[in-house]
Residue frames as qw, qx, qy, qz and C-alpha x, y, z in Angstrom:
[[0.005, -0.112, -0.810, 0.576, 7.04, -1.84, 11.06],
 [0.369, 0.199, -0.145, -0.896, 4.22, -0.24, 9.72],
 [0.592, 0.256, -0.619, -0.448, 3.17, -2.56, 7.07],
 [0.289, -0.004, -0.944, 0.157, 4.14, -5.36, 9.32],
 [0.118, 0.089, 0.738, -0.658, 1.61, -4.33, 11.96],
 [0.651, 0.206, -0.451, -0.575, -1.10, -4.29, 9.11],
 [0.645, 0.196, -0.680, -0.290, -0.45, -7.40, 8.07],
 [0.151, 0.173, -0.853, 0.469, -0.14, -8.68, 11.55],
 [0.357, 0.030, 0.457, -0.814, -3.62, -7.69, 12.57],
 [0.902, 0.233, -0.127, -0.340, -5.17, -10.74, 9.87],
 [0.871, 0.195, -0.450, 0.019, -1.88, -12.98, 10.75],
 [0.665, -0.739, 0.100, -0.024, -0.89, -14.12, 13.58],
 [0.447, 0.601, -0.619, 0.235, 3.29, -13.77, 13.59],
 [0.590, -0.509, 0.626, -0.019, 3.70, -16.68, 16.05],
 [0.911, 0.330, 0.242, 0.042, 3.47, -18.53, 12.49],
 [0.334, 0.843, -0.408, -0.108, 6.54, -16.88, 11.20],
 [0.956, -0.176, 0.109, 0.207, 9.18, -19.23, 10.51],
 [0.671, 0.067, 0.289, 0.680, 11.53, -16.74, 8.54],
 [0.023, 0.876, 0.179, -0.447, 12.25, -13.23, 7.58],
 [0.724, 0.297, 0.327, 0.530, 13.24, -12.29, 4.24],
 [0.020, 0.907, 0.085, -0.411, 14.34, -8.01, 4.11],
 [0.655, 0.339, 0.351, 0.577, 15.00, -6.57, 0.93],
 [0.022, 0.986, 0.134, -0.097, 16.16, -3.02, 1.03],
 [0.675, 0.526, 0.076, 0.511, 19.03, -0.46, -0.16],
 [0.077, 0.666, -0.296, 0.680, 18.96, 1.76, 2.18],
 [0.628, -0.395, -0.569, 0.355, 19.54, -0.61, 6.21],
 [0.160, -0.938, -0.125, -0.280, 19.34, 1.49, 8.92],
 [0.725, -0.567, 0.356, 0.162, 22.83, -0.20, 9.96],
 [0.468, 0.633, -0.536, -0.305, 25.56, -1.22, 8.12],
 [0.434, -0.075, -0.873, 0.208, 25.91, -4.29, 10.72],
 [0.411, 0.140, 0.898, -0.072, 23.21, -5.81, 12.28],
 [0.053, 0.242, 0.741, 0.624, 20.64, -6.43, 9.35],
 [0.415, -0.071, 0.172, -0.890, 17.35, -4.83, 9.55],
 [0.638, -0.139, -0.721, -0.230, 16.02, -8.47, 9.60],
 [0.522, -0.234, -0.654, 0.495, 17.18, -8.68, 13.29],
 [0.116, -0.023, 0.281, -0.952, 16.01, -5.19, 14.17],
 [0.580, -0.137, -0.561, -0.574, 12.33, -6.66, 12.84],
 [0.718, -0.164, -0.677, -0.008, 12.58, -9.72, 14.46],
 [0.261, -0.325, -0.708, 0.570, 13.43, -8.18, 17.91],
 [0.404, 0.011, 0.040, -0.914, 10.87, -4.96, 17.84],
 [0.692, -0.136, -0.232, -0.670, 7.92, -8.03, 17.47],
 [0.589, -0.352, 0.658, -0.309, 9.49, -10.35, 19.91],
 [0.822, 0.223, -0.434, -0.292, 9.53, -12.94, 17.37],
 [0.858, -0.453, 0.240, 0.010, 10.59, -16.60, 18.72],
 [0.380, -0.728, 0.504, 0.267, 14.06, -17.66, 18.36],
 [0.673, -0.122, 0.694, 0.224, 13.91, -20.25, 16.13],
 [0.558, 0.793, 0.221, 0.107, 12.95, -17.93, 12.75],
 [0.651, -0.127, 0.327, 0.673, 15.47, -17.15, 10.91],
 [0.020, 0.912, 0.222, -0.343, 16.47, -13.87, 9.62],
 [0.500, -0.434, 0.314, 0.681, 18.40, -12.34, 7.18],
 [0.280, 0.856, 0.248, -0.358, 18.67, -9.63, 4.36],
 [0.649, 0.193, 0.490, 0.549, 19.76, -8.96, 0.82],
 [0.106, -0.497, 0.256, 0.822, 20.75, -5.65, -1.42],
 [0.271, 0.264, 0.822, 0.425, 18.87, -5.78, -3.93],
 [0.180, 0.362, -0.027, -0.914, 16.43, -2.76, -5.76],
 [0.451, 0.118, 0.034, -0.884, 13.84, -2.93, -8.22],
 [0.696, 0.062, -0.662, -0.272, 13.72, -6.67, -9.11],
 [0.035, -0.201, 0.870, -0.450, 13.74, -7.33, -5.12],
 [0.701, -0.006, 0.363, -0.614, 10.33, -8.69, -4.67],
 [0.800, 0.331, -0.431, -0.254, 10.98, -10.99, -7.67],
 [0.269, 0.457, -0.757, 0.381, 13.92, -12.32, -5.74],
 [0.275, -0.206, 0.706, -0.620, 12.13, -12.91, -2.57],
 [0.842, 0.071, 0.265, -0.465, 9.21, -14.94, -3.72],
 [0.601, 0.529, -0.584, -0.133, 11.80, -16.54, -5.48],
 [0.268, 0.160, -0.809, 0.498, 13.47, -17.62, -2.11],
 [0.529, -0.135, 0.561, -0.622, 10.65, -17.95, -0.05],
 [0.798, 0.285, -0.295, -0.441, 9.08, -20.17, -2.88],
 [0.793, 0.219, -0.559, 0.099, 12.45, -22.60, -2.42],
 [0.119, -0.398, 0.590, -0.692, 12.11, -22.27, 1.18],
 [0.767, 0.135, 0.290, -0.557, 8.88, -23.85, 1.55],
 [0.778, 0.423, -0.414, -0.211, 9.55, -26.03, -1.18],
 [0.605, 0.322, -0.662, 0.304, 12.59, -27.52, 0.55],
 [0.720, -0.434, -0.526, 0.126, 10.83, -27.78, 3.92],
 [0.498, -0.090, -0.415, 0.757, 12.70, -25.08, 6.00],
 [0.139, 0.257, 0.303, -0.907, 9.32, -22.81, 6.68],
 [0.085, 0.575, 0.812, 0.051, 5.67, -22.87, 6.09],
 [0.031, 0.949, 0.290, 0.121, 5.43, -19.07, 6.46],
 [0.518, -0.096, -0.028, 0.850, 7.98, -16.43, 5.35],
 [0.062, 0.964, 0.139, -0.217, 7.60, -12.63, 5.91],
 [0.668, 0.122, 0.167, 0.714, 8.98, -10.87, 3.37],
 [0.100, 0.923, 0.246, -0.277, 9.68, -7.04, 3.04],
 [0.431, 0.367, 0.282, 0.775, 10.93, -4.84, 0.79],
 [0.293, -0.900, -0.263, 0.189, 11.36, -1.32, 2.16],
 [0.554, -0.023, 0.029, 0.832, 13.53, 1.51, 0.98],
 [0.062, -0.932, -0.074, 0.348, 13.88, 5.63, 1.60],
 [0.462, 0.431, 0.295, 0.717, 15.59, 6.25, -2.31],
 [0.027, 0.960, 0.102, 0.259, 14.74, 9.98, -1.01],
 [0.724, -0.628, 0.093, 0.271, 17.50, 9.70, 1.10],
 [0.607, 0.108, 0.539, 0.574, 19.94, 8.60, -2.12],
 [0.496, 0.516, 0.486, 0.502, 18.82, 11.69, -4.00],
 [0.330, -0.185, -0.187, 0.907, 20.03, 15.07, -4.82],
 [0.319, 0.663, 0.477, -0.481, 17.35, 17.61, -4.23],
 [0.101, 0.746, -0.196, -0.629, 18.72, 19.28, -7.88],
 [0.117, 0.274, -0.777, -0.555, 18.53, 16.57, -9.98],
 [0.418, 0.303, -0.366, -0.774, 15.57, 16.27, -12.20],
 [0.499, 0.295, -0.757, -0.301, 16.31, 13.13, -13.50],
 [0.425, -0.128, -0.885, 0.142, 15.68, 11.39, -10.43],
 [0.225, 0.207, 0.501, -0.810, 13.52, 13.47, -7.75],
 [0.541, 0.152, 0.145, -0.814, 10.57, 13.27, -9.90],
 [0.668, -0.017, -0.714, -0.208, 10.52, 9.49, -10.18],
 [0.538, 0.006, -0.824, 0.178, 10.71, 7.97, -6.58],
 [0.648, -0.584, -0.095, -0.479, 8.40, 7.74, -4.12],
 [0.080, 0.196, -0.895, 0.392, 9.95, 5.98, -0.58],
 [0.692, -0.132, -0.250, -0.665, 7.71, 2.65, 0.55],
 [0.173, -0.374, 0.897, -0.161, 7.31, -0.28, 2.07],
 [0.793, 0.083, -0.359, -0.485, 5.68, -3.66, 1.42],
 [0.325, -0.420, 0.812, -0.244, 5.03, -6.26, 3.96],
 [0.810, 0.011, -0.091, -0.580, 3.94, -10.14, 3.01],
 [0.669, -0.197, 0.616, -0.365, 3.14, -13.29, 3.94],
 [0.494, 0.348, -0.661, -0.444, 4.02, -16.56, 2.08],
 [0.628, -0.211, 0.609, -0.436, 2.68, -20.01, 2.96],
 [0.096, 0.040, 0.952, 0.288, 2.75, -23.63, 1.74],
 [0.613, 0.189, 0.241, -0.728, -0.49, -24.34, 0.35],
 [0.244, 0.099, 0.913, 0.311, -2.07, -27.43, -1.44],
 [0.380, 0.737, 0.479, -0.288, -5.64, -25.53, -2.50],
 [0.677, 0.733, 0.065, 0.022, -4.28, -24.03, -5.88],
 [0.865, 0.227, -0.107, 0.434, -0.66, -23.58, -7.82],
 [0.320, -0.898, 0.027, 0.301, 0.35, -20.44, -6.51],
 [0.183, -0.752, 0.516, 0.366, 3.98, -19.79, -7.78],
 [0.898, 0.353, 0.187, -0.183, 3.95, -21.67, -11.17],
 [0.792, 0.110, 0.061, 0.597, 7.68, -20.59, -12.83],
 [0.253, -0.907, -0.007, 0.336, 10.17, -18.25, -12.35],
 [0.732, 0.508, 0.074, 0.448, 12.69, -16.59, -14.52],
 [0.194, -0.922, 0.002, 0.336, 15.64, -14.51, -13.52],
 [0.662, 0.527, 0.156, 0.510, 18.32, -12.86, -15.22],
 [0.385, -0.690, 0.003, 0.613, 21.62, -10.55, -14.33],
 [0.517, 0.792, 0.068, 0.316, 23.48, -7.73, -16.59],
 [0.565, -0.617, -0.087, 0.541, 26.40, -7.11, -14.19],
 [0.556, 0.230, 0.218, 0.768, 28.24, -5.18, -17.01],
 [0.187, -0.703, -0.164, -0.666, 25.35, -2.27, -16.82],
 [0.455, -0.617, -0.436, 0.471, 25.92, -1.65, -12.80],
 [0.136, -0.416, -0.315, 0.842, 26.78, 1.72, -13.63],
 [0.085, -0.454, -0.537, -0.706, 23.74, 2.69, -15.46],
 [0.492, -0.782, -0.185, -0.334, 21.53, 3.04, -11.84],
 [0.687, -0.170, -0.390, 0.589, 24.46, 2.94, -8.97],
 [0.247, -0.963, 0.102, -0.043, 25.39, 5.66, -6.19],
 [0.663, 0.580, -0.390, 0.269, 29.45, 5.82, -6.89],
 [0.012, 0.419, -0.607, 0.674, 30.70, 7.08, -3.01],
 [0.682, -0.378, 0.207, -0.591, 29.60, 5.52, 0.30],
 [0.983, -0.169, -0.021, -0.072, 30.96, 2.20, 0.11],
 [0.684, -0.604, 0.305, 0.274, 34.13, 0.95, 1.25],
 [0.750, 0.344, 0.269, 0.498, 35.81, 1.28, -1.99],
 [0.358, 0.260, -0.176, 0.879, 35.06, 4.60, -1.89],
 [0.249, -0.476, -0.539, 0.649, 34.22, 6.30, 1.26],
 [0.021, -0.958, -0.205, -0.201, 31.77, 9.13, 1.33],
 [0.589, -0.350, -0.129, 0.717, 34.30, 12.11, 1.95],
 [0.156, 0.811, 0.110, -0.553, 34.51, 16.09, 1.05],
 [0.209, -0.281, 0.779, 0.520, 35.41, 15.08, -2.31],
 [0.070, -0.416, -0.870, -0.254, 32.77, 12.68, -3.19],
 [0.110, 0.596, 0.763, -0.224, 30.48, 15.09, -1.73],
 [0.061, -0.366, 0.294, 0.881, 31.29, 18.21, -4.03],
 [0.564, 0.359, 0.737, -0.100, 28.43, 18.61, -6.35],
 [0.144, -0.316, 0.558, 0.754, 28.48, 18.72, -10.22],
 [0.634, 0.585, 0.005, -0.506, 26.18, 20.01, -12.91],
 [0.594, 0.367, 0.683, 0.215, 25.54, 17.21, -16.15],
 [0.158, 0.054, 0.604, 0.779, 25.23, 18.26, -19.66],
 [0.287, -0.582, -0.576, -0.497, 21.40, 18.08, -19.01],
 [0.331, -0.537, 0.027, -0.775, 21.32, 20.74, -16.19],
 [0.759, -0.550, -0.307, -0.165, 21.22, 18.23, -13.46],
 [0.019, -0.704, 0.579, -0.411, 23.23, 18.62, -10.06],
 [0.927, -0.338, -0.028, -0.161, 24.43, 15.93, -7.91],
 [0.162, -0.692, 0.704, -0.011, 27.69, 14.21, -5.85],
 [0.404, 0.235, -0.884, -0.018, 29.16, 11.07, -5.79],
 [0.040, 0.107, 0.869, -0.481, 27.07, 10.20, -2.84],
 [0.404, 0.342, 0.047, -0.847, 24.24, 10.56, -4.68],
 [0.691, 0.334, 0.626, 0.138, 21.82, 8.01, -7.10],
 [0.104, 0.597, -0.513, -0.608, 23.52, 8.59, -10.34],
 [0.662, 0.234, 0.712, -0.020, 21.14, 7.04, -13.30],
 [0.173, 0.094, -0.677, -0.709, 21.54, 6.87, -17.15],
 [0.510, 0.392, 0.206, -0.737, 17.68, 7.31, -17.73],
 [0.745, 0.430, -0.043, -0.508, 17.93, 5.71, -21.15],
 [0.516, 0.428, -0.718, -0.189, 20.01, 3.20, -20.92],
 [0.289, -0.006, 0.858, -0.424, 18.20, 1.93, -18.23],
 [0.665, 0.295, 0.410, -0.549, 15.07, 2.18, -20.17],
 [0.604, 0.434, -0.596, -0.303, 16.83, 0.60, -23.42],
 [0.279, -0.251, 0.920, -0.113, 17.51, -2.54, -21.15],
 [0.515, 0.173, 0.576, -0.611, 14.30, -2.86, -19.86],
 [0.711, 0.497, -0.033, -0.497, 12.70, -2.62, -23.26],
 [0.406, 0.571, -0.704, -0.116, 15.68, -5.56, -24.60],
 [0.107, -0.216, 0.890, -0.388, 15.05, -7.65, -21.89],
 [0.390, 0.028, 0.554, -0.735, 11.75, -7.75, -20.12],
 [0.833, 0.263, -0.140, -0.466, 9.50, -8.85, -23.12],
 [0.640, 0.350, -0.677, -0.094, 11.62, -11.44, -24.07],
 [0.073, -0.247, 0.766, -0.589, 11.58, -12.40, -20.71],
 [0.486, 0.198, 0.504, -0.685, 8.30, -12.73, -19.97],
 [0.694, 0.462, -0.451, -0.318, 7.62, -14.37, -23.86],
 [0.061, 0.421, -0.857, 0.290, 9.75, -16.88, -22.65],
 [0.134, -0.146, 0.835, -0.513, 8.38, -17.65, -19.48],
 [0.628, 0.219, 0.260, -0.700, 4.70, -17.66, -20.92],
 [0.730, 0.385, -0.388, -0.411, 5.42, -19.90, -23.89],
 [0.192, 0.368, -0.863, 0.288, 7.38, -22.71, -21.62],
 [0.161, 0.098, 0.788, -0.587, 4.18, -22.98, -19.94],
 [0.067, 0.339, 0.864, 0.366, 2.13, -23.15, -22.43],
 [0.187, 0.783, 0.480, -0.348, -0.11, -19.88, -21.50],
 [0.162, 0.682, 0.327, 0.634, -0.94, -17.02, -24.40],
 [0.119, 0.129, -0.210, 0.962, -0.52, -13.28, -23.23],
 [0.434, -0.256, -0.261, -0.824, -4.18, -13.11, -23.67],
 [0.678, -0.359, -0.600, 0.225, -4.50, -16.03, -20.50],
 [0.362, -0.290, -0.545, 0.698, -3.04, -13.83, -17.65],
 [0.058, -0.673, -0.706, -0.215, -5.42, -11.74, -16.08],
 [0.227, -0.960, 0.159, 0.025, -2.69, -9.08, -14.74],
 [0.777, 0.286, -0.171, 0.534, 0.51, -8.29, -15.74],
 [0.581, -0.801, -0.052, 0.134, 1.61, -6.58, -12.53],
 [0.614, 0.624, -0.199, 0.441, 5.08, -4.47, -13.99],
 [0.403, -0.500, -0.285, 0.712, 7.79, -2.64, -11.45],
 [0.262, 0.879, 0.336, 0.212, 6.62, 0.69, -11.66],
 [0.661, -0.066, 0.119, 0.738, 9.67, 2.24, -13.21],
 [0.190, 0.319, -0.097, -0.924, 8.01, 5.39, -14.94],
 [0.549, 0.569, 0.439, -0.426, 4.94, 5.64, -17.12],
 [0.517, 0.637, -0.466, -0.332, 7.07, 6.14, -20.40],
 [0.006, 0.306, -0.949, -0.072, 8.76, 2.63, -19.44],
 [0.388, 0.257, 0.829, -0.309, 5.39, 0.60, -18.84],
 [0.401, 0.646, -0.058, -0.648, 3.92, 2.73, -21.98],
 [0.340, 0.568, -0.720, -0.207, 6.81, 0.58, -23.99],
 [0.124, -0.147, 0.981, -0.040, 6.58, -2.42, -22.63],
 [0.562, 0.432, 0.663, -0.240, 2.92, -2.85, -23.15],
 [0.372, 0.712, -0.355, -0.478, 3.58, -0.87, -26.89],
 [0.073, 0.519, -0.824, -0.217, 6.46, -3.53, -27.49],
 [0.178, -0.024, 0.978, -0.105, 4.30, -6.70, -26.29],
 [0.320, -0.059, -0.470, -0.820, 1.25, -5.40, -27.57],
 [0.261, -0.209, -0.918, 0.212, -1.03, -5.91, -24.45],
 [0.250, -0.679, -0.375, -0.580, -4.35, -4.43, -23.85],
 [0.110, 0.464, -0.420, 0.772, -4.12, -1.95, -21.18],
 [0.862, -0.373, -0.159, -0.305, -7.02, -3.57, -19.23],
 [0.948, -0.084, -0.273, 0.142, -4.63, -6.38, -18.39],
 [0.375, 0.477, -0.430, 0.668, -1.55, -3.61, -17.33],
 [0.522, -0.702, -0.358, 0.325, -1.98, -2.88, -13.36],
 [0.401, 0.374, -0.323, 0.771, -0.37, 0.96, -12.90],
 [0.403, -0.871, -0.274, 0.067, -0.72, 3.19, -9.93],
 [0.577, -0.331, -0.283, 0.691, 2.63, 5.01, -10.06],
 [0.034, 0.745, 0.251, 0.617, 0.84, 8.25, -10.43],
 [0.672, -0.692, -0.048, -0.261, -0.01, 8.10, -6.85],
 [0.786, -0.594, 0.129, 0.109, 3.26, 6.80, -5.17],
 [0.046, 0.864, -0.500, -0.051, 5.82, 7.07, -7.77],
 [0.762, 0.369, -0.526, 0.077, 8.52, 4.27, -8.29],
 [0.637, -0.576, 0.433, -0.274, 9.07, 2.93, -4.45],
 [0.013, 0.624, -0.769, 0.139, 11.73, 0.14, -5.50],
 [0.062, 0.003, -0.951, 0.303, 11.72, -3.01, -4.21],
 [0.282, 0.225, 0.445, -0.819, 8.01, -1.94, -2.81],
 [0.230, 0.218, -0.411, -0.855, 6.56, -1.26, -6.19],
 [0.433, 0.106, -0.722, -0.529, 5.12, -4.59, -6.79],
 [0.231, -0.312, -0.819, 0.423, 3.67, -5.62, -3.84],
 [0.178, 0.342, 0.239, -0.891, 2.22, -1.96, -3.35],
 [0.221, 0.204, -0.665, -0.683, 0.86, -2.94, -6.69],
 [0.282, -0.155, -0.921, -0.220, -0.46, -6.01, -6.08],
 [0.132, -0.501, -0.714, 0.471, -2.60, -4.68, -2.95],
 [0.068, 0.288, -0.116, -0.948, -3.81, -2.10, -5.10],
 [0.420, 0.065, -0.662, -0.617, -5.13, -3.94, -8.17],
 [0.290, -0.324, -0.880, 0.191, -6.58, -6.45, -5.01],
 [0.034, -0.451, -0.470, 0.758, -8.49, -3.35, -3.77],
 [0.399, 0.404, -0.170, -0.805, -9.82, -2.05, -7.24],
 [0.821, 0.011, 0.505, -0.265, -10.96, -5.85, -7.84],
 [0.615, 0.612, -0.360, -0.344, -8.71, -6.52, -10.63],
 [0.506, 0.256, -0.823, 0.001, -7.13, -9.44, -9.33],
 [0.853, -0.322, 0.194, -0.363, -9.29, -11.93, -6.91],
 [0.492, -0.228, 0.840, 0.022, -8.12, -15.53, -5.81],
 [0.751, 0.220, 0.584, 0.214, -7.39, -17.79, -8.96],
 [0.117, 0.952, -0.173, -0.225, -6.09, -14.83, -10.97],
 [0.881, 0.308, 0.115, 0.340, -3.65, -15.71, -13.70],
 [0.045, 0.990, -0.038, -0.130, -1.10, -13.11, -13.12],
 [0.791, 0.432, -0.086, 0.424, 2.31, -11.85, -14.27],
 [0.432, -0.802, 0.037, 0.411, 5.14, -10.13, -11.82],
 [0.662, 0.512, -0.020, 0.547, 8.17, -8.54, -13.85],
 [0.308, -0.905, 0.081, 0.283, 10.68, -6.35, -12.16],
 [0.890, 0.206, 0.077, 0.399, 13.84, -4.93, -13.38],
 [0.148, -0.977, 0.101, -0.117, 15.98, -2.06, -12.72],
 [0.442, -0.784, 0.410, -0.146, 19.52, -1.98, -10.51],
 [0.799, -0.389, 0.440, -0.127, 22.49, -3.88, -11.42],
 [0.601, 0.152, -0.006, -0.784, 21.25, -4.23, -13.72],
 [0.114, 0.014, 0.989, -0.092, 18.80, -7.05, -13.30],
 [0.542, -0.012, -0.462, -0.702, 15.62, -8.72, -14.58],
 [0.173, 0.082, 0.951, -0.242, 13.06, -11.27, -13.35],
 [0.605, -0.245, -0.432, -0.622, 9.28, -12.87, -14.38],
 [0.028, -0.110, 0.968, -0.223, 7.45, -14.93, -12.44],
 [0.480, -0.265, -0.614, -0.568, 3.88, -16.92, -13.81],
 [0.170, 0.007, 0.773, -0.612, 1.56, -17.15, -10.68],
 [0.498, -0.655, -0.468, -0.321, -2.24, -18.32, -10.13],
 [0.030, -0.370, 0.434, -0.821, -2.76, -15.77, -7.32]]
């Protein structure tokens, strides 16, 4: 609500035509937190609303769908957010994850446009097999949060935590990343005919500082061209890259006609790129 009322105070939300909400932690399990949105700002009936599970590649996702929204005629302006409280998901006693995640939110505003290409190509890409590498085991209807699941057990590496709890293999999340993501983004640049040394921001999810370290190591990109900030805010999910982008737009590293690069990946475990003029 926050974010939205920002963003509200340079757009006017009788233009909304749609609500896209990406988040992990709803403040319901039924109704979506699209429809809590949409009535708290009195939107008009005829936007459509609705919300998707989805963690560190969720911004990729949404401009993905709002992109083939607009494209296919069924909104001129979607509001998308991406909003999650991962402090919620985590046990104060484990290491491994308290001193990565920041809780955030990230509100924005897509629109048709004919004045430049905006959204040029998109790549995504699933790994269902790794779901439990970042996953919270208890709490869903398989299994129910109960006095079981909530019993908490010390790791090999000194960490405590329950079944109702984010439970994350650290390095084999960061062996994905590093297996994936270039090649991903390599791809997506060479299909389109741009060189690494064209985009004027590669805008990462900001997973940790040893994972962005590697990926610019692995792809051999001059740190100029990296965007980070998760000193300051930490790894906010879904959030990250948006928070990002309005960062790197405040320290003037990316302006309008900006060649840039999005990459998220994380949860699921999933990947995405996508080649924009911003």
């Amino acid at each position: 609500v926050k974010a939205c009322d920002k963003l509200f105070q340079k757009n006017d939300k009788k233009d909304i035509d749609g609500i896209i909400y990406c988040t992990q932690s709803p403040d319901y399990i039924m109704p979506s937190n699209s429809f809590l949105l949409h009535n708290y700002f009195n939107l008009e009936n005829r936007v459509f609303a609705y919300d998707f599970n989805h963690a560190c590649t969720g911004f990729i996702y949404c401009l993905a769908m709002a992109n083939a929204f607009v494209k296919a005629g069924m909104g001129k302006s979607i509001l998308l957010i991406n909003a999650d409280t991962y402090s919620k998901y985590i046990n104060c006693k484990d290491r491994s994850t308290r001193v990565l995640f920041g809780d955030g939110a990230a509100a924005t505003i897509v629109k048709e446009s004919n004045e430049k290409k905006g959204i040029i190509d998109i790549e995504l890409g699933s790994f269902g097999s790794g779901y439990n590498k970042f996953w919270i085991p208890a709490g869903g209807l398989r299994l129910p949060k109960s006095d079981s699941t909530s019993v908490e057990v010390k790791n090999d590496k000194g960490n405590i935590r329950t079944q109702n709890d984010i439970v994350m293999d650290g390095f084999g999340v960061w062996s994905f990343i590093n297996s994936v993501a270039p090649k991903q983004i390599d791809r997506l640049l060479s299909k389109n005919n741009f060189k690494k040394t064209d985009v004027d921001q590669f805008i990462f999810h900001q997973a940790s500082l040893m994972t962005l370290q590697s990926i610019m190591r692995l792809m051999k990109i001059n740190k100029e061209q990296v965007f980070i900030n998760i000193h300051n805010i930490g790894n906010t999910v879904s959030a990250s890259i948006p928070i990002a982008i309005k960062d790197a737009i405040d320290k003037d590293k990316i302006d309008i006609g900006s060649t840039v690069i999005l990459s998220g990946f994380g949860v699921g475990l999933s990947y995405g790129a996508i080649l924009m003029e911003f």
